[in-house]
N, CA, C and O atoms as CSV, one atom per row, in Angstrom:
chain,resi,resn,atom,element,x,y,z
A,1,UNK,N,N,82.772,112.328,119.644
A,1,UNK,CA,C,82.448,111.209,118.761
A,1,UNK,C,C,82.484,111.635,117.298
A,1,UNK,O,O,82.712,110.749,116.474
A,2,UNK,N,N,82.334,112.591,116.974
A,2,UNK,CA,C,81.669,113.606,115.925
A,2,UNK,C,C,83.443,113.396,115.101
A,2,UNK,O,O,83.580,112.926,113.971
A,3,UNK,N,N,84.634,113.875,116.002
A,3,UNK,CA,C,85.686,114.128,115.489
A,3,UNK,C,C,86.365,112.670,114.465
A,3,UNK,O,O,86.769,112.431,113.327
A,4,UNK,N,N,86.083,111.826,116.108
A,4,UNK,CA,C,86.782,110.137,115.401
A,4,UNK,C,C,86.340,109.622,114.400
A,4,UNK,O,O,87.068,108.930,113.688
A,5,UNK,N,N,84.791,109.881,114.056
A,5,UNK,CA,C,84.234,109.703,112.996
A,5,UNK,C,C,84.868,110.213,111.906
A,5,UNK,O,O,85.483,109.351,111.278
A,6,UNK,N,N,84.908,110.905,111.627
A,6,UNK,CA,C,86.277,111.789,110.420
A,6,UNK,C,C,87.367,111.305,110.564
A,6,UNK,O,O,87.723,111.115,109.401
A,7,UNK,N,N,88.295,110.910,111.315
A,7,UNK,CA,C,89.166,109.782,111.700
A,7,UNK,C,C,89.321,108.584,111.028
A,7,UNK,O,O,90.172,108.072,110.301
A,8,UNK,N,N,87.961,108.214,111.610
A,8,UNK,CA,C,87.549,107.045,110.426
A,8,UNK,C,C,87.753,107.028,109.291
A,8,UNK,O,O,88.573,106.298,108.734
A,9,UNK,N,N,86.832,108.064,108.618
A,9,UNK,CA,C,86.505,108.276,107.000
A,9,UNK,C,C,88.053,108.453,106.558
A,9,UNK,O,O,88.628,107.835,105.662
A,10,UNK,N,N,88.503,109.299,107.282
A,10,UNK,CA,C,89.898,109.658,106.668
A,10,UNK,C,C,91.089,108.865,105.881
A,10,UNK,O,O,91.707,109.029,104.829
A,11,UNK,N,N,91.078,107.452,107.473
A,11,UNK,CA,C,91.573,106.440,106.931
A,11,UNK,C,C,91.161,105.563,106.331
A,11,UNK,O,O,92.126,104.903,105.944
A,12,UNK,N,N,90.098,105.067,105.950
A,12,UNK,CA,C,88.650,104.432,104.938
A,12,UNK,C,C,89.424,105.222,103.609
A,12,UNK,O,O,89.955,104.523,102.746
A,13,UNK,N,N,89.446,106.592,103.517
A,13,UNK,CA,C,90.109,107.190,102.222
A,13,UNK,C,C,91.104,106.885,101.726
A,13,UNK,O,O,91.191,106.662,100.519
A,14,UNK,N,N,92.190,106.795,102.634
A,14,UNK,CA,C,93.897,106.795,102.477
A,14,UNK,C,C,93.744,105.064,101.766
A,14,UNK,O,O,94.014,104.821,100.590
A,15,UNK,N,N,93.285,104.061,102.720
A,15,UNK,CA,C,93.099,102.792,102.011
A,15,UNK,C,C,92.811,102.833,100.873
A,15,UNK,O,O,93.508,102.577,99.891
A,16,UNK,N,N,91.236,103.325,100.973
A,16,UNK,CA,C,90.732,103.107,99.282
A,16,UNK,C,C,91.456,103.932,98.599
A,16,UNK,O,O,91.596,103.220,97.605
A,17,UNK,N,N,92.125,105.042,98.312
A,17,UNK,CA,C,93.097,105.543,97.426
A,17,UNK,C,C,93.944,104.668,97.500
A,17,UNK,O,O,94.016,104.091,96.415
A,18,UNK,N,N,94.737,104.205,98.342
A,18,UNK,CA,C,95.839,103.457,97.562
A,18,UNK,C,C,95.639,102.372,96.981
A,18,UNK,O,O,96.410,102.030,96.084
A,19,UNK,N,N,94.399,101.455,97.408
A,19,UNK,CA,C,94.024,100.356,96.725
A,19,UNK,C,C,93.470,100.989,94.542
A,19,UNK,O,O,93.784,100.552,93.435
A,20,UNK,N,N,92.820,101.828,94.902
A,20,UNK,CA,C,92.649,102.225,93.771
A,20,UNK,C,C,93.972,102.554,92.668
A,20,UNK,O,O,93.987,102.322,91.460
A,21,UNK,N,N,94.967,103.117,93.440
A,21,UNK,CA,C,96.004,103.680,92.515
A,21,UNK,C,C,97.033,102.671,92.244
A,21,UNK,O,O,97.830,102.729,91.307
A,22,UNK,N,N,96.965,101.752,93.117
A,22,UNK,CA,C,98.022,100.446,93.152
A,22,UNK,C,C,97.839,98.959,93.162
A,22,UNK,O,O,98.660,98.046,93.244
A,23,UNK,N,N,96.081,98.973,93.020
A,23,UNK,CA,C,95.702,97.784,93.284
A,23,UNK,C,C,96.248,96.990,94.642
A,23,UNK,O,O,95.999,95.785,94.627
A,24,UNK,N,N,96.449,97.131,94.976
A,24,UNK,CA,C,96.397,96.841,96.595
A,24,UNK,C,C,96.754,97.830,97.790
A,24,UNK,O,O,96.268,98.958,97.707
A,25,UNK,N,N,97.567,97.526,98.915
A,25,UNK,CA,C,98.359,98.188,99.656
A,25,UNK,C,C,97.151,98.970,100.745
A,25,UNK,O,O,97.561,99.458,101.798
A,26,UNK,N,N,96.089,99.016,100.492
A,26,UNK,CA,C,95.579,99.821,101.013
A,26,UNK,C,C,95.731,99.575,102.874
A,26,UNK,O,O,95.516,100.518,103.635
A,27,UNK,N,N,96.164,98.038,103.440
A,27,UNK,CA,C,96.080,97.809,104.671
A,27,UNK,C,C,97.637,98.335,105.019
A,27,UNK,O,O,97.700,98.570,106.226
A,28,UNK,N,N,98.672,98.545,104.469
A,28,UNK,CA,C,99.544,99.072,104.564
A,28,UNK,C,C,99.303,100.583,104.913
A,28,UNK,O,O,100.086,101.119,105.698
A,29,UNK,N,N,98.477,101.155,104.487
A,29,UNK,CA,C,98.023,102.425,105.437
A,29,UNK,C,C,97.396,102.440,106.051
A,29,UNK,O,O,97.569,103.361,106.850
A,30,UNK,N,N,96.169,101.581,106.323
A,30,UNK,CA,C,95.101,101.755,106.906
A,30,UNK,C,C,95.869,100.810,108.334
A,30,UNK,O,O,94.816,100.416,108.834
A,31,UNK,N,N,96.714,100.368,109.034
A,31,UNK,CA,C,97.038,99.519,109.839
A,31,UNK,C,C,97.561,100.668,110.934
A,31,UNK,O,O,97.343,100.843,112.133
A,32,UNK,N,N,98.305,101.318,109.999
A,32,UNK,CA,C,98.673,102.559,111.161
A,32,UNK,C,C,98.395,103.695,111.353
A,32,UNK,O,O,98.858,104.447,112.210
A,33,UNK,N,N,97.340,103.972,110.287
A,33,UNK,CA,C,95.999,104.581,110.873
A,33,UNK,C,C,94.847,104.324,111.838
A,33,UNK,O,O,94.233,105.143,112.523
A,34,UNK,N,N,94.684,102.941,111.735
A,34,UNK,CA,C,94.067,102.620,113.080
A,34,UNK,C,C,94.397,102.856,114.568
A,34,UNK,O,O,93.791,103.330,115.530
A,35,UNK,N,N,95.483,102.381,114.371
A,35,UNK,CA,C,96.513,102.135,115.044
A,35,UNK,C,C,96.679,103.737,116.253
A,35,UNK,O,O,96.386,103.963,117.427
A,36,UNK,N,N,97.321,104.544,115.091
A,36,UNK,CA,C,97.760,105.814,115.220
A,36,UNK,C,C,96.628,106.795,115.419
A,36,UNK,O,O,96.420,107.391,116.475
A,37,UNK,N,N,95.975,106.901,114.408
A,37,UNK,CA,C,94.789,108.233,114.434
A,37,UNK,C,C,93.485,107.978,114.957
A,37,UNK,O,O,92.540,108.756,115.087
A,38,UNK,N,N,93.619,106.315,115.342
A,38,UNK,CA,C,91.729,106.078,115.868
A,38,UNK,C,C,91.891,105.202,116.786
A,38,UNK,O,O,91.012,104.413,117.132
A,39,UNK,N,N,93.532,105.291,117.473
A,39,UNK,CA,C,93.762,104.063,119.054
A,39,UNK,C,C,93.264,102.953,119.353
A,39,UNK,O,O,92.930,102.398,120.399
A,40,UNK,N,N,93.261,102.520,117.465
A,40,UNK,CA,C,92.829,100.451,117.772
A,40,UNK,C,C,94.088,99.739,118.586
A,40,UNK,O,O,95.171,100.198,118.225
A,41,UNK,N,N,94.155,98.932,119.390
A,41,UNK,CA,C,95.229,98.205,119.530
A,41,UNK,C,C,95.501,97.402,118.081
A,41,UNK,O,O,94.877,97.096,117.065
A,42,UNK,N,N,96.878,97.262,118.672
A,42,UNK,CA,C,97.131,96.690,117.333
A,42,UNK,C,C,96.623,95.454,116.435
A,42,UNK,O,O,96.396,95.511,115.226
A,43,UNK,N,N,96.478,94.215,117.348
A,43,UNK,CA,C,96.090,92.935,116.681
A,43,UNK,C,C,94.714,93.145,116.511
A,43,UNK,O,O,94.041,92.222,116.052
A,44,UNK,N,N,94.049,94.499,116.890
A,44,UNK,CA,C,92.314,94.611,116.421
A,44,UNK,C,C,92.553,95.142,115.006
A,44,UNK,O,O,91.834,94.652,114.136
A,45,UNK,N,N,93.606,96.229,114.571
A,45,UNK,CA,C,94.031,97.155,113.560
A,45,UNK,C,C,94.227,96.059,112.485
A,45,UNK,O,O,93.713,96.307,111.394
A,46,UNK,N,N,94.942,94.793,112.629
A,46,UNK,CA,C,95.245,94.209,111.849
A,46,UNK,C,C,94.311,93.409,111.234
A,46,UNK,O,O,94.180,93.175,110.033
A,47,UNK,N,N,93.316,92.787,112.700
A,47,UNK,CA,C,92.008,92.379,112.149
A,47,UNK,C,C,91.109,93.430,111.606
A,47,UNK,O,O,90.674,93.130,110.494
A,48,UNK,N,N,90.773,94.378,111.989
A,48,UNK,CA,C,89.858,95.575,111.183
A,48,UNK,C,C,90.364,95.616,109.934
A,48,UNK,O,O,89.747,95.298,108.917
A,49,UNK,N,N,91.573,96.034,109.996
A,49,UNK,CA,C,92.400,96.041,108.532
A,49,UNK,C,C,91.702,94.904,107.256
A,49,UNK,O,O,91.601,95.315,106.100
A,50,UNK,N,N,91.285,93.569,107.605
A,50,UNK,CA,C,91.215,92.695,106.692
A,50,UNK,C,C,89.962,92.837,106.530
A,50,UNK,O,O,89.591,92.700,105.364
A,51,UNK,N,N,89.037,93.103,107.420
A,51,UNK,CA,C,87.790,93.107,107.003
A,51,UNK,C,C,87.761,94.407,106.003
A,51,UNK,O,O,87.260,94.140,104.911
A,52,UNK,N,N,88.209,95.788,106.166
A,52,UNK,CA,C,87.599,96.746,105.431
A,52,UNK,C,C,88.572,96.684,104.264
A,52,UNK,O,O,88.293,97.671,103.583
A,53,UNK,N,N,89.568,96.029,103.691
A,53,UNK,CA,C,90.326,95.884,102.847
A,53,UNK,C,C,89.100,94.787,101.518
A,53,UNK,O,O,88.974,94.797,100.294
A,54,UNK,N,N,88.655,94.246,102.295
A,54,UNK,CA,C,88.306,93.029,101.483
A,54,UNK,C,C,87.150,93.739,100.355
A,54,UNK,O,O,87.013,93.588,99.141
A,55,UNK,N,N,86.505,94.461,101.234
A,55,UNK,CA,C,85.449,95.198,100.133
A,55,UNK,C,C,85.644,96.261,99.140
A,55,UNK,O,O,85.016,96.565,98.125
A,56,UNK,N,N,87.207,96.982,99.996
A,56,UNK,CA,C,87.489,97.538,99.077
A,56,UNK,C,C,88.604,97.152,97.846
A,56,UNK,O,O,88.942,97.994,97.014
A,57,UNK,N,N,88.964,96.191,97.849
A,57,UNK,CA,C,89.616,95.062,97.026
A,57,UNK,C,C,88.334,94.939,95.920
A,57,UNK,O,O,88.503,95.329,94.765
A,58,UNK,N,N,87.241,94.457,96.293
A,58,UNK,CA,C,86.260,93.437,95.239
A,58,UNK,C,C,86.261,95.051,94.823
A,58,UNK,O,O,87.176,95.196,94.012
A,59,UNK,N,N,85.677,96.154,95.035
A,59,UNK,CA,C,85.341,97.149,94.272
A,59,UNK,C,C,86.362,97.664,93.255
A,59,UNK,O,O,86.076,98.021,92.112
A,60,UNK,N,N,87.781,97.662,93.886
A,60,UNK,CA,C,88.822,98.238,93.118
A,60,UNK,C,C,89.133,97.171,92.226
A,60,UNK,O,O,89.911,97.595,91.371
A,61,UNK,N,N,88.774,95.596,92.007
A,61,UNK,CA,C,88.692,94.829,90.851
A,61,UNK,C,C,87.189,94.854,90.085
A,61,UNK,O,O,87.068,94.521,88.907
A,62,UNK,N,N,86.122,95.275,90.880
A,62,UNK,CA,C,84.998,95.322,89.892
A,62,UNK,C,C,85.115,96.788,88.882
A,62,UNK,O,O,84.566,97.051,87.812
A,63,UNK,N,N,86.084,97.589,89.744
A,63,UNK,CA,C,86.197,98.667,88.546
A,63,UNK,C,C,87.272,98.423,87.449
A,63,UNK,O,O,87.236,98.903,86.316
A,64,UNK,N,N,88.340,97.514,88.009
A,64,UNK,CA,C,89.584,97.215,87.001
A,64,UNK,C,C,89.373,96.410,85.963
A,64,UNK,O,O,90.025,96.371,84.919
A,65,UNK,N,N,87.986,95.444,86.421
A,65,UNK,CA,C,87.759,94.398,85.479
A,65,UNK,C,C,86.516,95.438,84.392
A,65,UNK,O,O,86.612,95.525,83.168
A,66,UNK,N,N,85.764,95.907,84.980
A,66,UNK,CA,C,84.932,97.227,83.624
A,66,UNK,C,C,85.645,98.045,82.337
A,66,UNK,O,O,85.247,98.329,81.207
A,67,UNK,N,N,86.855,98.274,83.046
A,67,UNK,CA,C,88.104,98.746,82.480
A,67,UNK,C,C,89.105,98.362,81.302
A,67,UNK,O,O,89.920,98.908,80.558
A,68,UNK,N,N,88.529,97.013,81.587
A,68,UNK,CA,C,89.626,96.057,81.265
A,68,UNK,C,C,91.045,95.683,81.466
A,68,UNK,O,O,91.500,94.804,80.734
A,69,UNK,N,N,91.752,96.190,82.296
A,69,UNK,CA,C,92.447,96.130,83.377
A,69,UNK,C,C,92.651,94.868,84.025
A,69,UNK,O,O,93.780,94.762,84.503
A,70,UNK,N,N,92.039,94.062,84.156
A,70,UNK,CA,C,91.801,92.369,84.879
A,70,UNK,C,C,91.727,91.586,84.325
A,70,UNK,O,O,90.718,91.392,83.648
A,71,UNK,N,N,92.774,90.738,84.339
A,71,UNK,CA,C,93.289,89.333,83.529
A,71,UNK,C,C,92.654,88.430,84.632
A,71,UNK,O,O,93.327,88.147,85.624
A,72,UNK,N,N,91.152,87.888,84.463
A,72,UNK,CA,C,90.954,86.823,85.895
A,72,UNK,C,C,91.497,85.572,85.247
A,72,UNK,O,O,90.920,84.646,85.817
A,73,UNK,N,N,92.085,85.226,84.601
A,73,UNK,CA,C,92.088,84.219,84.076
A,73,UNK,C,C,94.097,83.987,84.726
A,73,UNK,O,O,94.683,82.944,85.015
A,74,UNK,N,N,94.442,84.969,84.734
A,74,UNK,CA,C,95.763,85.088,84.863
A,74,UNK,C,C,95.908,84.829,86.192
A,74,UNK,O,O,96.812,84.164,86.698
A,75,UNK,N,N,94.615,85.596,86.986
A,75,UNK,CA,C,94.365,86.132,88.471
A,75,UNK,C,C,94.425,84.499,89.672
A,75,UNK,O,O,95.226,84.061,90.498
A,76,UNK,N,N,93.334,84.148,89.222
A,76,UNK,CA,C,93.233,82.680,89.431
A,76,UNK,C,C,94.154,81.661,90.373
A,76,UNK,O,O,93.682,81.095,91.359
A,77,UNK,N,N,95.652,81.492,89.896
A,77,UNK,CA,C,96.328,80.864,90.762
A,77,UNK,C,C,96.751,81.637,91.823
A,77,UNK,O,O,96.980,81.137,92.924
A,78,UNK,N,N,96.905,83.093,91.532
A,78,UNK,CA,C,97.292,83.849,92.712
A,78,UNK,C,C,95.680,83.754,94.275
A,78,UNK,O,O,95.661,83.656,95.502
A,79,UNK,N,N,94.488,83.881,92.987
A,79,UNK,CA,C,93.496,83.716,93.913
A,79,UNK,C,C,93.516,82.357,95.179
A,79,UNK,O,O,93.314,82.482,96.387
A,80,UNK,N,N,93.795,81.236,94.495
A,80,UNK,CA,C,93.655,79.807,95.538
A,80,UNK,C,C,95.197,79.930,96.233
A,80,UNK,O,O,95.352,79.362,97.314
A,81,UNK,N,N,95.873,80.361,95.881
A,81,UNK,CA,C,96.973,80.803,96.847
A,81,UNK,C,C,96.843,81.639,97.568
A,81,UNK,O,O,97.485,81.414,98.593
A,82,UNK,N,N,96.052,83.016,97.600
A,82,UNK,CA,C,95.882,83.684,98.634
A,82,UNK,C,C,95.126,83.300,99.420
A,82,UNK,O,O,95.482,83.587,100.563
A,83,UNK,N,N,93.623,82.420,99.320
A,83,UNK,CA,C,92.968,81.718,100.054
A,83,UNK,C,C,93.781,81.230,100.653
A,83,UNK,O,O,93.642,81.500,101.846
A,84,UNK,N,N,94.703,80.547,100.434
A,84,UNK,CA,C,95.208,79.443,101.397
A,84,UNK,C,C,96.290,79.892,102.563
A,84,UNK,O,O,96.516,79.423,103.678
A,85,UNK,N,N,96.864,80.997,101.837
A,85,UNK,CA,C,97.497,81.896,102.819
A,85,UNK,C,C,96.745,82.696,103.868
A,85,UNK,O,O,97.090,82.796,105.045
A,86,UNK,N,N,95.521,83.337,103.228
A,86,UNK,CA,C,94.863,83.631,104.104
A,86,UNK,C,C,94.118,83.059,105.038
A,86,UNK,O,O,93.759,83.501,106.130
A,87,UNK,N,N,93.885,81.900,104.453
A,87,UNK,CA,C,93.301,80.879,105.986
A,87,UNK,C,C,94.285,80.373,106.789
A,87,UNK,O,O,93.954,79.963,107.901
A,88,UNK,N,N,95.260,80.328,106.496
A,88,UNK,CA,C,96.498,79.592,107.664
A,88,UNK,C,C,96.797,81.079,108.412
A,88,UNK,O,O,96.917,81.176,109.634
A,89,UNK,N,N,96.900,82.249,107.458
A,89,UNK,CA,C,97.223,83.896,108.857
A,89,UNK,C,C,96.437,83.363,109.856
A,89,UNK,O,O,96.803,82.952,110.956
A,90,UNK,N,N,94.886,83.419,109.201
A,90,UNK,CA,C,93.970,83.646,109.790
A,90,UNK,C,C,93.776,82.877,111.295
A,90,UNK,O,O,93.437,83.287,112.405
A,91,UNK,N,N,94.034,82.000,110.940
A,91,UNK,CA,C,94.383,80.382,111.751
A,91,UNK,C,C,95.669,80.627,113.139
A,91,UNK,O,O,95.623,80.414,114.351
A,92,UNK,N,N,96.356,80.974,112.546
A,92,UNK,CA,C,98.060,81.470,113.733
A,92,UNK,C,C,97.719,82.634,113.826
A,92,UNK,O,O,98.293,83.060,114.828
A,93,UNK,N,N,96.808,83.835,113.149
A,93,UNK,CA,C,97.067,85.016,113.738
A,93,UNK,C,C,96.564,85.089,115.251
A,93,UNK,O,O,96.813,86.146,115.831
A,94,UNK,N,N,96.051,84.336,115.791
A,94,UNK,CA,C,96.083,84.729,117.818
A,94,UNK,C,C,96.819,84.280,118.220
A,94,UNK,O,O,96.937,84.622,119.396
A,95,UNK,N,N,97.710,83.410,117.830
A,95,UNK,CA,C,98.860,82.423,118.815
A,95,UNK,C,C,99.820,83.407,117.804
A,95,UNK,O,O,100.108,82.765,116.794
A,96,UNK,N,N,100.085,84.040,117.796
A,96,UNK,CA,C,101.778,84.982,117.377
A,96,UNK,C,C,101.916,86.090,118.327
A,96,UNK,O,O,100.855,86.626,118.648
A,97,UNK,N,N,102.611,86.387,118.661
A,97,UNK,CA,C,102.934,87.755,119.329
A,97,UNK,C,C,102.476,88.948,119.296
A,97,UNK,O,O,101.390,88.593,119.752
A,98,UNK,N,N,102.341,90.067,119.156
A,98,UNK,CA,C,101.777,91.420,118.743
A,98,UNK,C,C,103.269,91.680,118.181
A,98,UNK,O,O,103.322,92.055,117.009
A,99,UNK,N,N,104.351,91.543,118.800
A,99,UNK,CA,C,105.503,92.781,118.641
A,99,UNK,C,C,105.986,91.711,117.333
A,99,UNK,O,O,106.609,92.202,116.391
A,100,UNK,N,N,105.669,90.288,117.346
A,100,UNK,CA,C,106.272,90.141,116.049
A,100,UNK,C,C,105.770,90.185,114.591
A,100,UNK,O,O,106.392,90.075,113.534
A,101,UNK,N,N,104.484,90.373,114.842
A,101,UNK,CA,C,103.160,90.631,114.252
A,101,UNK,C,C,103.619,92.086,113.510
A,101,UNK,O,O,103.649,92.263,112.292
A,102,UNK,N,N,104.055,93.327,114.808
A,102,UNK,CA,C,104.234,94.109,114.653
A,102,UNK,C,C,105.664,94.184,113.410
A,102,UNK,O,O,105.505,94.654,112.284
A,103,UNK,N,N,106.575,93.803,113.753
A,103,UNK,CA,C,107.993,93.025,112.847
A,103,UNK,C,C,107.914,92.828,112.063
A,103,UNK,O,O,108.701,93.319,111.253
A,104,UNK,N,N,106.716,91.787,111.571
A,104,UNK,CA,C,106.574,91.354,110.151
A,104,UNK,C,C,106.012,92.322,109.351
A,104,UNK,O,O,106.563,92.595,108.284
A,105,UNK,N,N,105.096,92.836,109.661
A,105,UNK,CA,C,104.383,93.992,109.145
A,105,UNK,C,C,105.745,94.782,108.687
A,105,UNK,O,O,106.095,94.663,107.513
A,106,UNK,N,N,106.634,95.701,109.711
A,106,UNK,CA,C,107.012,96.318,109.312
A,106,UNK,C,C,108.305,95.997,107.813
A,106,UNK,O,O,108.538,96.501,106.714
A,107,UNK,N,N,108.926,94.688,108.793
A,107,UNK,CA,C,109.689,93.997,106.996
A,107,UNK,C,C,109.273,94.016,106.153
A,107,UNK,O,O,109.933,94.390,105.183
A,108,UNK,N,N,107.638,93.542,105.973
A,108,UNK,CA,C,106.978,93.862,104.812
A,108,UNK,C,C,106.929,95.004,103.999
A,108,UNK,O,O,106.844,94.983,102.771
A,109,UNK,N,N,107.006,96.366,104.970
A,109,UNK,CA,C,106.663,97.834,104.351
A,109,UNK,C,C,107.453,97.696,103.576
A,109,UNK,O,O,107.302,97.693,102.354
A,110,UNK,N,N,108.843,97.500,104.450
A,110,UNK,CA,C,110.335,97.527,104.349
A,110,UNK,C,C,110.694,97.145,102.902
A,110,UNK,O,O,111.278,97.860,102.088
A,111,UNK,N,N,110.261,95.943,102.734
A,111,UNK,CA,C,110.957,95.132,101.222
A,111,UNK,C,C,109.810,95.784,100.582
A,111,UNK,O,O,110.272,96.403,99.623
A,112,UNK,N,N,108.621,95.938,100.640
A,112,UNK,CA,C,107.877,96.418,99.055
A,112,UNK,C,C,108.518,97.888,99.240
A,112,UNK,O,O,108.931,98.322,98.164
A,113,UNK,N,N,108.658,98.536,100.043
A,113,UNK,CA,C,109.586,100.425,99.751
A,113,UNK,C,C,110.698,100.141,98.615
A,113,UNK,O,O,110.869,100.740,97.553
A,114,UNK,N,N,111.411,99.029,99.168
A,114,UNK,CA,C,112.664,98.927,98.299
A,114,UNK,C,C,112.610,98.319,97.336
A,114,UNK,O,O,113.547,98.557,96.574
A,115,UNK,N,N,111.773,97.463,96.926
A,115,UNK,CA,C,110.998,97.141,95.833
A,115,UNK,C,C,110.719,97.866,94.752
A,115,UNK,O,O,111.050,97.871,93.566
A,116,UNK,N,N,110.035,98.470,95.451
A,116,UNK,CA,C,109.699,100.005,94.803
A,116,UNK,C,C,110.610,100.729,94.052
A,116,UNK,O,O,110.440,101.048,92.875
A,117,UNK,N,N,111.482,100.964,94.665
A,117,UNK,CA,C,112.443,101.932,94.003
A,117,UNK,C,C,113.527,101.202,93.132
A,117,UNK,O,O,114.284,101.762,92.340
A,118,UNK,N,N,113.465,99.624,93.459
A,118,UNK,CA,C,114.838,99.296,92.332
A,118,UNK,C,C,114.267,98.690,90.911
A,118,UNK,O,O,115.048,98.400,90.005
């Protein structure tokens, strides 16, 4: 028990670092860390994923906004749009598949990698 626990923390880290260094992304690691290093099935990984993302989101904007770093004013329409996206996932995420679940996820990595680099 002693080991998975560090398991845990590990990937709890990898999230909150990348949320910190990129302002988001952090469920982009933490999904297949669950997944991979602490044998969540997957559609639990994805749900775990949102819950421990969310707190570390408000923290990595309560430090960006101290900073000054955070335009909420800018933030705003993206905010009632992600609500709304996030309640309709939230809504179809048990009636979708796992493997396409799994699919989308990975297109996603897919286009922000290449994103990335152009």
């Amino acid at each position: 028990m002693k080991e998975a626990r560090w398991r845990y923390l590990a990937a709890g880290a990898a999230a909150g670092l990348c949320n910190g260094f990129f302002g988001g992304g952090g469920g982009s690691v933490l999904v297949p860390a669950l997944t991979g290093i602490c044998g969540l099935e997957q559609r639990r990984a994805f749900a775990t994923s949102v819950a421990v993302i969310l707190p570390l989101c408000a923290l990595s904007a309560g430090i960006y906004l101290m900073r000054g770093g955070l335009d909420l004013v800018a933030a705003l329409p993206y905010l009632a749009g992600g609500a709304l996206g996030g309640w309709a996932g939230g809504r179809w995420f048990g009636g979708i598949k796992v493997c396409w679940l799994r699919r989308a996820f990975g297109l996603l990595l897919l286009y922000g990698g290449v994103r990335s680099f152009l």
